[in-house]
N, C-alpha and C positions, 0 to 999 in steps of 0.2 A: 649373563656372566659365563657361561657353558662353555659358548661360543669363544670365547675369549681363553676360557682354559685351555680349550682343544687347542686352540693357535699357540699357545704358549707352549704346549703338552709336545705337539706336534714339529713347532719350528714355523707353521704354515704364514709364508708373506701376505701379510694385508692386503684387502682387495682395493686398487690404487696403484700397486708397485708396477713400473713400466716394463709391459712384456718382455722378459730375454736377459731382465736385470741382475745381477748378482754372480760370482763365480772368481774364479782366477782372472788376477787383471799382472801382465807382463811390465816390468819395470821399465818406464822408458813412455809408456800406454800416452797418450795424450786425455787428461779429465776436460769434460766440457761441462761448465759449472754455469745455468740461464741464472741468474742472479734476480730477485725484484729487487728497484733502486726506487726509493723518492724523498727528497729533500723538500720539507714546509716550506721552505723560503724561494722556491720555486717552480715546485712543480704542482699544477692539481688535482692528478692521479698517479697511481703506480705505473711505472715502464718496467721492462725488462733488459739488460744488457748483459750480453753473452762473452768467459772470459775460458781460455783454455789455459791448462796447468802440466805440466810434467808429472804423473804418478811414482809414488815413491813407495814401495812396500810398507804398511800400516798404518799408509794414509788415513787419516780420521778425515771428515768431512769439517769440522774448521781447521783443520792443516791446509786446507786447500784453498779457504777464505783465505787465511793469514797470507799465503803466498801469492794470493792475489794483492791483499793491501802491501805487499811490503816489496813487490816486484812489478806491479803492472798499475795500480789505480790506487791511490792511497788516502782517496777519499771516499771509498766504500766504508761503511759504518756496519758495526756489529757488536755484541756485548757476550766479553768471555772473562774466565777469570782463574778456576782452577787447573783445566784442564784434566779432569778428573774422574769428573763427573760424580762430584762433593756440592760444589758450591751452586749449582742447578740455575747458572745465567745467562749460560747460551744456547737457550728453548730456539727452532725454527722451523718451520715446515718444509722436511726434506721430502722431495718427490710424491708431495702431496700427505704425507703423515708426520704429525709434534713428534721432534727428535730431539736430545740433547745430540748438539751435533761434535761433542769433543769424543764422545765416546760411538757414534757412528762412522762404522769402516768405509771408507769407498768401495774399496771390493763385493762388502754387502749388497751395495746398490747398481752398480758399473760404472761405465767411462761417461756417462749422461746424467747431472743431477739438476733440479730445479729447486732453488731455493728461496724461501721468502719468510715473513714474519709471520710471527705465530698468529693463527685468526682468533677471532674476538675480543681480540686488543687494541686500543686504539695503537698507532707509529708513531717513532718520534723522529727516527730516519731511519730510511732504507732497509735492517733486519732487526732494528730495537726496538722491541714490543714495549709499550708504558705499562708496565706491573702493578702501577699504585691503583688500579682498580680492585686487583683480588688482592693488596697488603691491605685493602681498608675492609673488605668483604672478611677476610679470616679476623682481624681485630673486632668485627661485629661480633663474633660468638665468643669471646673473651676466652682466648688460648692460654691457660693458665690456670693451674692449681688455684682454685677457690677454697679457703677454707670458713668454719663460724667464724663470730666475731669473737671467743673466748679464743682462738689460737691467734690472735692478730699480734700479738708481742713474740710469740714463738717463732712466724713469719717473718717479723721485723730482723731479728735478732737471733738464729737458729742454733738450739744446745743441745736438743734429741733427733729423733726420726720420727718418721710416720712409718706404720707399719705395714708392711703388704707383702704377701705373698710371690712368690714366683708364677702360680697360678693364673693369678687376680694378675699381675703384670703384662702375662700373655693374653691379655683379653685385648689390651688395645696395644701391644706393640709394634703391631706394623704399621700401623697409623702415625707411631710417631717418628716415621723414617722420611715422611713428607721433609721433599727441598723448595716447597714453595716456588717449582719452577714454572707452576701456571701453563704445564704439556696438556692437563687432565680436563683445563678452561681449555681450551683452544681447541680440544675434541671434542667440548659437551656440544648437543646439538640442542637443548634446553637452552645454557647459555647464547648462543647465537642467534635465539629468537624472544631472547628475552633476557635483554642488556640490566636487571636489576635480579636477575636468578643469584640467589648467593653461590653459587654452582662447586662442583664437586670438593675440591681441596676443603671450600671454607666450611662445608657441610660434617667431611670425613675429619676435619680434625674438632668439630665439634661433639663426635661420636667419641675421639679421643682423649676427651676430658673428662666427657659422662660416664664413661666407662673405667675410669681412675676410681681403683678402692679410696684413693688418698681425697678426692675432690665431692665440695661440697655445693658445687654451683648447677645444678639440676633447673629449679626454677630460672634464671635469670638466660640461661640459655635454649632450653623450652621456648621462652618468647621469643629468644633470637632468633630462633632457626623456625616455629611455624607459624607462619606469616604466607602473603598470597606469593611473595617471589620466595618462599622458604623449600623445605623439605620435600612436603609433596608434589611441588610443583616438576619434580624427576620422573620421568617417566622409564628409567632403566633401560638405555642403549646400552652401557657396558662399555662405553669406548674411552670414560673415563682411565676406566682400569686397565685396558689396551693401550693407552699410550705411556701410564706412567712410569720413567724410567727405572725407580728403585723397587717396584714390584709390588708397590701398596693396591690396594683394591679399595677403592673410595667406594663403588657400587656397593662393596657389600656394607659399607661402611654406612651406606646414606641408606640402606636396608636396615638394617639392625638401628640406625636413630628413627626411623620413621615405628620401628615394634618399641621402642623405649616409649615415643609420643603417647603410642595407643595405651601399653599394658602398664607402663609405669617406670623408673625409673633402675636399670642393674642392678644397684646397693642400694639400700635402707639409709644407713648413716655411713660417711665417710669415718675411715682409719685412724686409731685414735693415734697420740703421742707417746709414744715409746722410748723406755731410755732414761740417762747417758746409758752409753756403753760402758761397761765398768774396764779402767785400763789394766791394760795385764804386766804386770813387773817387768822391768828387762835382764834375762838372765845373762850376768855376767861369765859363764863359761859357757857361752852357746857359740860355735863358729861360725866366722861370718870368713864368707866367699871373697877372695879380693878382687876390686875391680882389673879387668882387661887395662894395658896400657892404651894410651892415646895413640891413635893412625894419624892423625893430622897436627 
């Protein structure tokens, strides 16, 4: 993980990025985008076909897909949605490292990019990774506020709170910033030799329940996660944490479950229920601000 902080610390490009890459790119630039293509229904390996683009100042690297589908080939396939880099659907392998590529610059990389599907997922065409391997892998460790069975009506039907600190919150926040875009599977090098590793994401957001003041599911995810393709099976490259886009550290994440395994479990007993809130009167001489008119 060190390693990983210095490159962050630093700015330092991943070892992979093609010499001379990166820098001012003039408007007008011509992008050479190697694309991998393969269609199930006809092909029986991955090709490559090569499409060139007009650069446009703040080119993202899918601006320059899209303007391939929607000016030159419109039967290239690829999966986007926010454009954001929110909704965490268009995972790819740019120039050889898991990119959200709405939110990678061209300029970052140059007029030269190689794009393909994310590795250790099976294709379903050409840059669409099948995901339902790691949506089934994270549903194994049961993502989700467990409480006993005395709060199961309070669950059902919620009138108070659970109580927790700001402290206790900050223990697993960054954990719950995961978009599920499976960049952090496609780096593990665990996962790529061992297609049944619950691998990072599903590991780190099971660190992110255990470590919930609020949650009572310790035992039942325990099981989940060690097993022979579970927790130990990490041997700590770090590259989880190197590719993923919103800044989570699943490494450390799949460190701190593997010291829960050993020593025991964060909390004693989960947060009890707190509450109502008692409601505060509405003062009738208190001024209210009026709203702005309408622009549209």
């Amino acid at each position: 993980m060190a390693r990983v902080l210095e490159r962050r610390a630093t700015g330092e490009r991943a070892t992979g990025a093609p010499a001379g890459a990166g820098g001012p790119i003039e408007a007008g630039a011509v992008v050479t985008l190697r694309v991998a293509r393969f269609d199930p229904e006809r092909d029986v390996a991955m090709r490559w076909q090569t499409y060139q683009v007009p650069y446009t100042p703040g080119m993202t690297v899918l601006d320059a897909l899209i303007a391939v589908k929607e000016r030159q080939d419109g039967s290239l396939a690829f999966r986007s949605s926010c454009r954001m880099g929110v909704c965490g659907s268009c995972g790819m392998l740019v120039n050889g490292k898991p990119r959200l590529t709405c939110q990678t610059q061209v300029s970052e990389l140059g007029t030269h990019l190689e794009v393909a599907p994310l590795p250790n997922h099976d294709v379903i065409k050409d840059l669409v990774p099948d995901l339902s391997g790691t949506f089934e892998r994270h549903r194994k460790v049961h993502p989700y506020i467990i409480r006993p069975a005395a709060d199961e009506a309070e669950m059902r039907a919620p009138t108070r709170e659970f109580a927790q600190t700001p402290e206790e919150m900050e223990r697993y926040l960054q954990f719950a910033y995961c978009l599920k875009c499976s960049l952090c599977v496609a780096a593990c090098p665990t996962a790529a030799t061992d297609p049944l590793f619950l691998g990072p994401q599903a590991l780190a957001q099971a660190y992110r329940y255990i470590a919930d003041s609020r949650d009572a599911g310790w035992e039942v995810r325990a099981d989940a996660v060690d097993g022979v393709h579970g927790v130990f099976s990490c041997h700590l490259a770090g590259a989880c944490s190197e590719a993923c886009p919103k800044g989570v550290d699943p490494a450390l994440g799949i460190q701190l479950l593997k010291r829960s395994l050993l020593t025991g479990p964060p909390h004693a007993e989960p947060a009890p229920v707190i509450g109502p809130r008692p409601v505060v009167p509405e003062d009738p001489a208190r001024p209210r601000p009026k709203a702005p008119p309408p622009t549209v």
